[in-house]
C-alpha positions as CSV (number, residue, x, y, z in Angstrom):
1,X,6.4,-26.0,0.5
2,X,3.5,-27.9,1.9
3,X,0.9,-26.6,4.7
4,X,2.6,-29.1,7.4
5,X,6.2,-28.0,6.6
6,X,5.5,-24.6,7.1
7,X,3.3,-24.8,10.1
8,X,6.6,-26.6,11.8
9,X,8.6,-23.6,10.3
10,X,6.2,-20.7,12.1
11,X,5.9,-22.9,15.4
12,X,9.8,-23.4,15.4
13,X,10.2,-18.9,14.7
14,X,7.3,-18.5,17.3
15,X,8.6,-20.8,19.9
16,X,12.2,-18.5,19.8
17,X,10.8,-15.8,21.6
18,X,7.2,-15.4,23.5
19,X,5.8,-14.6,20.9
20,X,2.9,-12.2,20.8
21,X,0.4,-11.2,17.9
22,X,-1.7,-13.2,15.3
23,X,-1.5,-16.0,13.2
24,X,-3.4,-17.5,10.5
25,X,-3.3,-20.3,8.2
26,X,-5.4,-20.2,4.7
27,X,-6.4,-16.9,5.7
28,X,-8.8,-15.1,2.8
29,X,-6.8,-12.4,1.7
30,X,-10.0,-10.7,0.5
31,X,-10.5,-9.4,4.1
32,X,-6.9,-7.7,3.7
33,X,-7.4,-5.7,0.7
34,X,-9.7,-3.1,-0.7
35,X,-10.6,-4.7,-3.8
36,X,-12.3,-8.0,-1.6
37,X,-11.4,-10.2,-4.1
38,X,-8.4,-12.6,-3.9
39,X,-7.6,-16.6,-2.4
40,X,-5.8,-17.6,0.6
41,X,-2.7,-17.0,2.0
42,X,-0.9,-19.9,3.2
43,X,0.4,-18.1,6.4
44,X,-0.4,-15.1,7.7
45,X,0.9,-13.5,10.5
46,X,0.2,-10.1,12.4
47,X,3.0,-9.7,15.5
48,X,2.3,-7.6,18.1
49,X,4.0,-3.8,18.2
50,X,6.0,-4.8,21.5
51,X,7.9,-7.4,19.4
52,X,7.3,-6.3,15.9
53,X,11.2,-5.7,14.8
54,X,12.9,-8.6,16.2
55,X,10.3,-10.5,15.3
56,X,10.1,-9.6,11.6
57,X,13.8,-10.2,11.8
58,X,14.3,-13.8,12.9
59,X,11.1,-14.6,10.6
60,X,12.7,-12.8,7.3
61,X,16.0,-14.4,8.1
62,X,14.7,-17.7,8.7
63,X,12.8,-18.2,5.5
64,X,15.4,-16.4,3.2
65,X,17.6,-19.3,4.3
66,X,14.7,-21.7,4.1
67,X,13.3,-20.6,0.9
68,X,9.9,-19.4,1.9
69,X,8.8,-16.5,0.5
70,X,7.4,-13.5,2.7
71,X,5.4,-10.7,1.2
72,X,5.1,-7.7,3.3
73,X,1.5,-6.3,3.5
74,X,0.7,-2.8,4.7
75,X,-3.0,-1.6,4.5
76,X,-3.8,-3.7,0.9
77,X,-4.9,-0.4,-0.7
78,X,-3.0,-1.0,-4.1
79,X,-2.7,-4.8,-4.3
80,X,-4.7,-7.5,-6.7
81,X,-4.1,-10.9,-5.0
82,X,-4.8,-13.7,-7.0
83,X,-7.3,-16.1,-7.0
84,X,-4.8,-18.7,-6.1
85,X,-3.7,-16.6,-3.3
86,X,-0.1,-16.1,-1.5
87,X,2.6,-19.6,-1.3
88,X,4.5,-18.8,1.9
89,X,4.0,-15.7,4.9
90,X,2.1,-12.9,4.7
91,X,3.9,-10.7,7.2
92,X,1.0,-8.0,8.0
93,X,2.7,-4.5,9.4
94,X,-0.8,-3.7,10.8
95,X,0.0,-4.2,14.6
96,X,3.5,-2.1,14.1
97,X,0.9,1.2,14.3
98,X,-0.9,0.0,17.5
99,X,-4.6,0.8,17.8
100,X,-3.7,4.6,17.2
101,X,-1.7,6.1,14.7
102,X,1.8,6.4,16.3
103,X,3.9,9.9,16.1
104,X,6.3,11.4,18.1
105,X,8.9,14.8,17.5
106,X,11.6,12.9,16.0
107,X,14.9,13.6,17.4
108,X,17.7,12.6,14.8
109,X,20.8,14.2,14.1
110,X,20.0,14.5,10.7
111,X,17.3,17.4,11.4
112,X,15.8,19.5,14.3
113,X,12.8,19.0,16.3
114,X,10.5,20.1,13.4
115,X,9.6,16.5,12.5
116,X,7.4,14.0,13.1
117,X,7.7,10.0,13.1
118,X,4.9,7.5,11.9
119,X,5.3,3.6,11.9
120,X,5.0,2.4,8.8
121,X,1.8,0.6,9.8
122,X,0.2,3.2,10.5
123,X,-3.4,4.3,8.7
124,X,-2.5,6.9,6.2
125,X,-5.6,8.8,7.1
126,X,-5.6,8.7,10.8
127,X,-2.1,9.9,10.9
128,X,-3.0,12.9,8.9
129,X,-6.2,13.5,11.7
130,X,-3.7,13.1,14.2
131,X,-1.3,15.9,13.2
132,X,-3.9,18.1,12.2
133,X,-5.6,18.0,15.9
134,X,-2.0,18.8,16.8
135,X,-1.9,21.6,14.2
136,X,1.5,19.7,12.4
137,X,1.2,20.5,8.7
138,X,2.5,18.1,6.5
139,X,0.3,15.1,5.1
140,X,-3.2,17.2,4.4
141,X,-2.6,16.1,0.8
142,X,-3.5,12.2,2.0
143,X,-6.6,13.2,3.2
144,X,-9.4,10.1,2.9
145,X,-6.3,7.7,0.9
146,X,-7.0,4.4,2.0
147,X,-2.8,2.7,2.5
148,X,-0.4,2.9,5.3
149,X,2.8,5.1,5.6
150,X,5.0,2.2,4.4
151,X,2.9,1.7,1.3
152,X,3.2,5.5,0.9
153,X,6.6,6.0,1.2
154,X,7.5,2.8,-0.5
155,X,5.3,4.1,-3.9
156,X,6.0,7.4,-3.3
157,X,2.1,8.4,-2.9
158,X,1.5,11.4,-4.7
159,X,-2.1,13.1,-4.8
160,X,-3.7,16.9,-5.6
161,X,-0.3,17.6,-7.3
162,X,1.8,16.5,-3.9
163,X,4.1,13.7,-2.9
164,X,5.3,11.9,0.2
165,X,8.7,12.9,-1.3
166,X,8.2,16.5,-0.8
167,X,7.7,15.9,3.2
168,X,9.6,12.8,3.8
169,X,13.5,13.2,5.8
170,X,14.0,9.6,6.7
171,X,13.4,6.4,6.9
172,X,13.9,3.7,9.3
173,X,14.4,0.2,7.5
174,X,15.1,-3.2,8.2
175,X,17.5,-4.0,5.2
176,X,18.6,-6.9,3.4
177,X,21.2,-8.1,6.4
178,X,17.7,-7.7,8.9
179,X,19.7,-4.7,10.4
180,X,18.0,-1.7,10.9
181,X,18.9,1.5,8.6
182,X,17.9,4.9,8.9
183,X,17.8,6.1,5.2
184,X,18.3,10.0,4.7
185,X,16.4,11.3,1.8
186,X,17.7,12.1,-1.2
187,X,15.6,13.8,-3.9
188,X,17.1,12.2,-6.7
189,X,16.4,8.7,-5.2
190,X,12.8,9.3,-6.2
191,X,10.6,10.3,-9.2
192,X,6.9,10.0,-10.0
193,X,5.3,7.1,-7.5
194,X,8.6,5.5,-7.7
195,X,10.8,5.2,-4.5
196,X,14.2,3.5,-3.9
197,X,13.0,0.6,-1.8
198,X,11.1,-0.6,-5.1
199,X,14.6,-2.2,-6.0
200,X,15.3,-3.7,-2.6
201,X,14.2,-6.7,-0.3
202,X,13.8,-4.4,2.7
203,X,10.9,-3.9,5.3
204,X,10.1,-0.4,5.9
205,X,9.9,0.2,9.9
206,X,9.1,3.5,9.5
207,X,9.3,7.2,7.8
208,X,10.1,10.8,9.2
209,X,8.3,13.7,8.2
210,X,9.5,17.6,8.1
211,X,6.5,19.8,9.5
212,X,5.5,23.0,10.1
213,X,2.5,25.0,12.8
214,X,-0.5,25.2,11.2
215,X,-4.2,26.3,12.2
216,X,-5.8,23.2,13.2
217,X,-9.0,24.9,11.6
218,X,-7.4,25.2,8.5
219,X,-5.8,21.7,8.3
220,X,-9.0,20.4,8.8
221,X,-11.0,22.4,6.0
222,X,-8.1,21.1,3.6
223,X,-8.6,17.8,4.7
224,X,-12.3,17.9,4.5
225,X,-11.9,19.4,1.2
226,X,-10.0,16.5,-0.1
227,X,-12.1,13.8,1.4
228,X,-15.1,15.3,-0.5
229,X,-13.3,15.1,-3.9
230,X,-12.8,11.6,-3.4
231,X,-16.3,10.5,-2.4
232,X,-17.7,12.8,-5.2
233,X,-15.3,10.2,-8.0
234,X,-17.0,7.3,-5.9
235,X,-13.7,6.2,-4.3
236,X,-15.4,4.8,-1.8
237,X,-18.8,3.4,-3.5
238,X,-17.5,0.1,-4.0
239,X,-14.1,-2.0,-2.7
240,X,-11.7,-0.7,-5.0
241,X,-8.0,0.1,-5.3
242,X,-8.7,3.9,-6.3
243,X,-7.0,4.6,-9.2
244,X,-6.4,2.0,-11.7
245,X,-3.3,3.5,-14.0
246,X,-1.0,5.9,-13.7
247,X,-1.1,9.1,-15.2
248,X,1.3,10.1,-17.5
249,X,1.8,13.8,-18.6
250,X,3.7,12.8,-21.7
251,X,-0.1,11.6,-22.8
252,X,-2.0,15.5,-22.5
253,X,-4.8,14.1,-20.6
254,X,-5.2,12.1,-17.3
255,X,-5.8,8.5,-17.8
256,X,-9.6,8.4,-16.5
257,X,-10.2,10.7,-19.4
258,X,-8.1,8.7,-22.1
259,X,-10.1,5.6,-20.8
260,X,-13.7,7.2,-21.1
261,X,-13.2,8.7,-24.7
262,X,-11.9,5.0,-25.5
263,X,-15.7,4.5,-24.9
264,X,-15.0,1.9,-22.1
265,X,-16.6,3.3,-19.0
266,X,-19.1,1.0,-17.4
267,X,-17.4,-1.9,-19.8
268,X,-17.5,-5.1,-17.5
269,X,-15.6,-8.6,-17.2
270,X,-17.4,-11.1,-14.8
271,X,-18.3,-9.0,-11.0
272,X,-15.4,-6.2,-12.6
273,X,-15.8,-2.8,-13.9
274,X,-14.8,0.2,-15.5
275,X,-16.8,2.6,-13.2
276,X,-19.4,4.1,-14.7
277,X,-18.8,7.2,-13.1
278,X,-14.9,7.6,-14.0
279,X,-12.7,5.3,-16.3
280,X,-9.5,5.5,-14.1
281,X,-11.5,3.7,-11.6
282,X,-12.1,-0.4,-11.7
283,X,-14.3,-1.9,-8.7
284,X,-15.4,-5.1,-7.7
285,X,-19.2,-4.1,-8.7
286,X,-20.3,-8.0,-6.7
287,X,-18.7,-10.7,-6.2
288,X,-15.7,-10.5,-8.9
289,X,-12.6,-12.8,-8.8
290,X,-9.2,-11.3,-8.7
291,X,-9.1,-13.1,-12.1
292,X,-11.8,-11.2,-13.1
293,X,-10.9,-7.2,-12.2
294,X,-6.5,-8.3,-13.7
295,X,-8.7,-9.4,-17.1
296,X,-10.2,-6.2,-17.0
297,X,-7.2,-4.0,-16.6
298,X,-5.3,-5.9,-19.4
299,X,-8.3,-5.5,-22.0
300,X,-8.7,-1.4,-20.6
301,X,-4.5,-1.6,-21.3
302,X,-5.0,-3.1,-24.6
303,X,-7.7,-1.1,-26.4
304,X,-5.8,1.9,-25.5
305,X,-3.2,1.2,-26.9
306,X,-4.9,0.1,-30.1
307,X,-7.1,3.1,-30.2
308,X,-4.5,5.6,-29.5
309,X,-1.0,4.5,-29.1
310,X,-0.3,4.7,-25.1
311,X,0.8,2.6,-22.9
312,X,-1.4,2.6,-19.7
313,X,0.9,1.6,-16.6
314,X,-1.0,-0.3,-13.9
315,X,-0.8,1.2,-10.4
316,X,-2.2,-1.8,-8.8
317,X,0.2,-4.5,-8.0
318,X,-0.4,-8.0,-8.9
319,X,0.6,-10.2,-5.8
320,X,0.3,-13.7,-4.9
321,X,0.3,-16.9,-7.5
322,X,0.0,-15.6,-10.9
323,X,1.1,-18.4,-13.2
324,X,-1.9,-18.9,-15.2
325,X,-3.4,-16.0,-18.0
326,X,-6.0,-14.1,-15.5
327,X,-5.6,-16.4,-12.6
């Protein structure tokens, strides 16, 4: 669909209701995502909090019927866009947190007052400095993890040997209808980073968490604690999606470690590389193409598997127009 086409498409949706938020054309997705690499999208569009459901409603339903593809963009913590960028929306959740993370004691019939509810596009990290100055434990593990709660819950975000699915009740959905859904959890529904709403076209609105009192002191030194191992790997050093692949226990050792006795730390491709100070790490050390970091994760994958037998599975996902070999 051309540039023109889909400008009418967005005025017609916007000119339905009063319409309040932002909206971009070509926008550089490399300002949406931690590695700061990747091309345009065609349309993206932030709506405000006040109007963010119905809004993300009429817009979903219009271009499934139009044929425009919308991709659904949290906090672009685990994403690759490609060079070529995104055809269609970019509907950005960023707004549906509001300028401070959003919680409230959740009252659903499904569980008592010991809960808490985040919007999905909420900062991962300021929610967990928000219930620790409230002294609601529940989220230390997130600590310093770049995402938003409806990245987390949709990948089931696990770190220090914790996931979301150990904490997570509910969650509110906008489903394939564009009817809202609150989603009870079920433990067998998930597994290692994997979530049911992997398998569905649904928007994630937002997630419940159970809690418990905690020493606000003692959050806080967890928190602290974790935020320090992080900046210690060099999470933060340069833009980066964290870590590259997956562990897998079936392989004895933790991917970073598989990757650096492959001899491939500080191995480079164009501005991407294996960091030279952990191998389950790739960064954009300057100016690398989304091209660029994708070629390096498929050669990492490769001599892996040549050397010794496993097969690494990406945790960044590739998004946007892929259709040519590193592009």
């Amino acid at each position: 669909m051309d540039m023109k086409t889909l400008q009418k498409f967005m005025e017609k949706i916007n000119s339905e209701g009063k319409f309040k938020g932002l909206i971009k054309y070509d926008e550089a997705m490399s300002e949406h995502c931690t590695f700061k690499a990747g091309g345009p999208a065609d349309v993206w569009v932030r709506p405000g909090k006040a109007v963010f459901k119905s809004y993300a409603a009429r817009l979903l339903g219009a271009a499934k019927q139009e044929g425009i593809p919308v991709f659904i963009l949290g906090a672009g913590a685990n994403i690759l866009v490609s060079d070529r960028g995104i055809r269609g929306i970019v509907l950005d959740t960023g707004s549906w947190a509001g300028s401070l993370p959003v919680i409230h004691r959740d009252n659903s019939p499904n569980f008592d007052e010991s809960a808490v509810c985040a919007l999905s596009g909420t900062q991962v990290d300021k929610l967990v400095d928000s219930l620790a100055r409230r002294g609601l434990s529940a989220l230390e593990f997130l600590g310093g993890m770049p995402g938003s709660v409806g990245g987390a819950v949709w990948m089931n975000a696990r770190c220090y040997e914790k996931s979301i699915s150990d904490v997570l009740l509910e969650t509110e959905i906008l489903d394939e209808n564009y009817e809202i859904q609150k989603i009870p959890f079920r433990k067998e529904d998930f597994s290692y980073k994997k979530s049911p709403f992997q398998s569905r076209e649904v928007l994630i609105l937002s997630a419940s968490f159970k809690i418990e009192a905690r020493e606000p002191k003692e959050m806080r030194r967890e928190i602290n604690s974790y935020r320090k191992d992080r900046r210690d790997k060099g999470h933060y050093r340069f833009p980066s999606a964290g870590s590259a692949f997956k562990n897998n226990h079936a392989f004895g050792e933790p991917s970073g470690k598989i990757i650096d006795q492959a001899g491939l730390r500080g191995f480079s491709i164009g501005g991407a590389q294996v960091a030279p100070w952990h191998g389950n790490i790739i960064i954009n050390s300057g100016g690398a193409r989304a091209g660029d970091i994708k070629s390096l994760m498929d050669e990492v994958a490769r001599r892996v598997k040549e050397e010794r037998g496993f097969e690494l599975e990406s945790e960044v996902l590739y998004v946007g127009d892929w259709e040519e070999p590193g592009q």
